[in-house]
C-alpha positions as CSV (number, residue, x, y, z in Angstrom):
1,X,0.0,0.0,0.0
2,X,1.5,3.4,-1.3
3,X,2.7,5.9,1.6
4,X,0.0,8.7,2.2
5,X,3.0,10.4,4.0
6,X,4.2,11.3,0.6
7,X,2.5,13.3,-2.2
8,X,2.5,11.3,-5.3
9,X,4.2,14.2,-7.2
10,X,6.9,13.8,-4.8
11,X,7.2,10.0,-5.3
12,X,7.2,10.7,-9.0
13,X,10.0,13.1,-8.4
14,X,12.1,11.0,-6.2
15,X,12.7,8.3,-9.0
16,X,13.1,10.4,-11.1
17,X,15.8,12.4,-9.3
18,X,17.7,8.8,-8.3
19,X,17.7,7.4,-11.7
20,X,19.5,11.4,-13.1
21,X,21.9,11.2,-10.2
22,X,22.8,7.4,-11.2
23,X,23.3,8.6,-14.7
24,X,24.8,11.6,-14.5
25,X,26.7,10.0,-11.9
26,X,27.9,7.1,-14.6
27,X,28.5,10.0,-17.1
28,X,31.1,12.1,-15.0
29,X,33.0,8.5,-14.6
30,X,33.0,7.8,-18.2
31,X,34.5,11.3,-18.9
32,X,37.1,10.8,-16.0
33,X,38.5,6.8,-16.8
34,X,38.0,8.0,-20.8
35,X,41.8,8.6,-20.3
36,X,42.2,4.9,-19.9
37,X,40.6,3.5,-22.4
38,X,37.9,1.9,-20.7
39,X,34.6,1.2,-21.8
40,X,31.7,1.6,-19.0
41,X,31.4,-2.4,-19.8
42,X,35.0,-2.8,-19.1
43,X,35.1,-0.2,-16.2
44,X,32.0,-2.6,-14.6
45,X,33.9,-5.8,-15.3
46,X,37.5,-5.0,-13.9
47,X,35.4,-3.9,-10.8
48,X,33.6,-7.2,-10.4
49,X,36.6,-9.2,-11.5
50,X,38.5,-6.8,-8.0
51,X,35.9,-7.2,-5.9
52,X,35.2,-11.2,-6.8
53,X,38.3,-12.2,-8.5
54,X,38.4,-16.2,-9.5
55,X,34.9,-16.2,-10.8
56,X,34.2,-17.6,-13.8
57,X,32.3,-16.7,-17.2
58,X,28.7,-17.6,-16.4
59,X,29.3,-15.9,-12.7
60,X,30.1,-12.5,-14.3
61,X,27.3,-12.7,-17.0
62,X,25.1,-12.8,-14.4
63,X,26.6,-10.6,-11.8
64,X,26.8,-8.0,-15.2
65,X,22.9,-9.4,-16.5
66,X,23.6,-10.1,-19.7
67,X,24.4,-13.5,-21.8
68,X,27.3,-15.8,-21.5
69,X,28.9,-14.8,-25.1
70,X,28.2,-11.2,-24.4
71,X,30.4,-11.5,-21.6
72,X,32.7,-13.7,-23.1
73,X,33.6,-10.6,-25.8
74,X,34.1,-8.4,-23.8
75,X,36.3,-10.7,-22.2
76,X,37.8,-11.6,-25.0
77,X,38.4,-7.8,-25.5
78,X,39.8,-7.7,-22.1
79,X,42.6,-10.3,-22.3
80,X,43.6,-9.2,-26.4
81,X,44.5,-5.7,-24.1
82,X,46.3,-7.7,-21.3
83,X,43.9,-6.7,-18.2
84,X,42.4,-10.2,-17.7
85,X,43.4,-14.1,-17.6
86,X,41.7,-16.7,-18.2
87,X,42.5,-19.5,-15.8
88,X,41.6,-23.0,-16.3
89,X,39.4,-24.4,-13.2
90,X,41.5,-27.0,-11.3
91,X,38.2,-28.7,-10.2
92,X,36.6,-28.6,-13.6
93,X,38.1,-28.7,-16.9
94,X,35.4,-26.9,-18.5
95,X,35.4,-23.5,-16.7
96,X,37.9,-21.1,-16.7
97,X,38.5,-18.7,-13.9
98,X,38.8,-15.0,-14.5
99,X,41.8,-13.1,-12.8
100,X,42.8,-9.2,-13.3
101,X,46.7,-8.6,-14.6
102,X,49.1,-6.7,-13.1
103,X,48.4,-4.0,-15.5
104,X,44.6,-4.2,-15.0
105,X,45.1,-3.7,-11.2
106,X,46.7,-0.8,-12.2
107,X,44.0,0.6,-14.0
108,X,41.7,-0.5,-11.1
109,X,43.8,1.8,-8.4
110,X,42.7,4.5,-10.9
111,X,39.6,4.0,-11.4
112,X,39.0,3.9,-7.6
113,X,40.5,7.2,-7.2
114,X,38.4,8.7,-9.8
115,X,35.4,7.6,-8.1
116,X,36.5,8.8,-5.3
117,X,37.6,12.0,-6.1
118,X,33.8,12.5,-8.3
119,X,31.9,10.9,-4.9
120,X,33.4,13.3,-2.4
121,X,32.4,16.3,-5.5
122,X,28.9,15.5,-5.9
123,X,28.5,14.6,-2.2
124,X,30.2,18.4,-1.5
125,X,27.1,20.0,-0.2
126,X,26.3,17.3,2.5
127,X,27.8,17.3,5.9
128,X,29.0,14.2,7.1
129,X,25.5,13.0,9.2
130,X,23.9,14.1,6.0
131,X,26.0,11.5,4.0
132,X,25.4,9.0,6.6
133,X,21.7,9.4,6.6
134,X,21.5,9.4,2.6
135,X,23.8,6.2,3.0
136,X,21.5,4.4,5.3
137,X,18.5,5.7,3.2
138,X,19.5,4.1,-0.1
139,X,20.7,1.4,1.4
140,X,17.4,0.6,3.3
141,X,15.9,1.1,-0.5
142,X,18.4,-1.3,-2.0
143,X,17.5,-3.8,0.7
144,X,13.7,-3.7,-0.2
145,X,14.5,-3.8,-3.5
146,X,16.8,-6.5,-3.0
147,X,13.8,-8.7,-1.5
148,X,11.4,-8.0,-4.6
149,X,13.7,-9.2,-7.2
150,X,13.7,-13.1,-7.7
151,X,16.7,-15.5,-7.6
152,X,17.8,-17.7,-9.9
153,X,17.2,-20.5,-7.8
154,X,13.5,-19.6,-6.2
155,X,10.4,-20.6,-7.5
156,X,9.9,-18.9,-11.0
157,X,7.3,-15.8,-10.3
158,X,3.6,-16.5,-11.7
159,X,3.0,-15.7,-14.6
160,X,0.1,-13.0,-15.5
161,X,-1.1,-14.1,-18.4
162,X,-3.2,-17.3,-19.3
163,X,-0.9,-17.9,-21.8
164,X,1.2,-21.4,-21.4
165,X,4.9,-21.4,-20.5
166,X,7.2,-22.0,-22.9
């Protein structure tokens, strides 16, 4: 049941306003990691590949949401340029683990300062227990969010339509 705290203009407003910050937010770090030759795709994927390195193919299509050979070009991409490795699964011959080079962590470090540098810039108006509060807002958000989207492995969601499955 909707809020009646809230006017509905304000709701409307609200989304919109998160999903312009979130892109202009994605712009500024395209302009500022341009200098490296990075791609947003590329930019997402060296941060995955940081944050979970050793995962393989399928694991980073998903964790990206989009298809296996998507991934696997921009992989491919990724590895002509030296920034990832494709390590064969000791456990299974048929998966190959994905590892960040040297070079790639490199480009990470950089990466991580420009997103610093551009968070601190749009955050410059907020005091600190304003950040904090904003922080524990979204992330409250993210969390409800979280709980509405379904997993791979739960029930499939019904569907709406009489239509059959396929």
């Amino acid at each position: 049941m909707p809020d009646k705290s809230m006017p509905r203009d304000s709701n409307r407003a609200l989304g919109f306003l998160l999903s312009d910050v979130a892109r202009m937010m994605r712009a500024a770090f395209d302009r500022r990691v341009r200098r490296l030759g990075l791609t947003r795709a590329q930019w997402q994927v060296l941060s995955l590949l940081y944050h979970r390195p050793g995962i393989s193919q399928t694991e980073l299509a998903e964790a990206l949401e989009v298809e296996r050979a998507t991934a696997g070009r921009m992989i491919d991409r990724m590895q002509r340029k030296g920034w990832v490795l494709r390590v064969a699964d000791p456990l299974d011959r048929r998966v190959n683990r994905l590892e960040l080079t040297a070079e790639a962590h490199g480009i990470e470090a950089e990466m991580h300062l420009a997103a610093t540098d551009l968070l601190e810039e749009a955050l410059a108006r907020l005091d600190v227990e304003e950040r904090d509060l904003l922080a524990d807002m979204l992330g409250r958000m993210k969390a409800e969010l979280s709980m509405m989207t379904p997993r791979a492995t739960a029930e499939p969601e019904p569907r709406l339509s009489a239509a059959p499955a396929p």
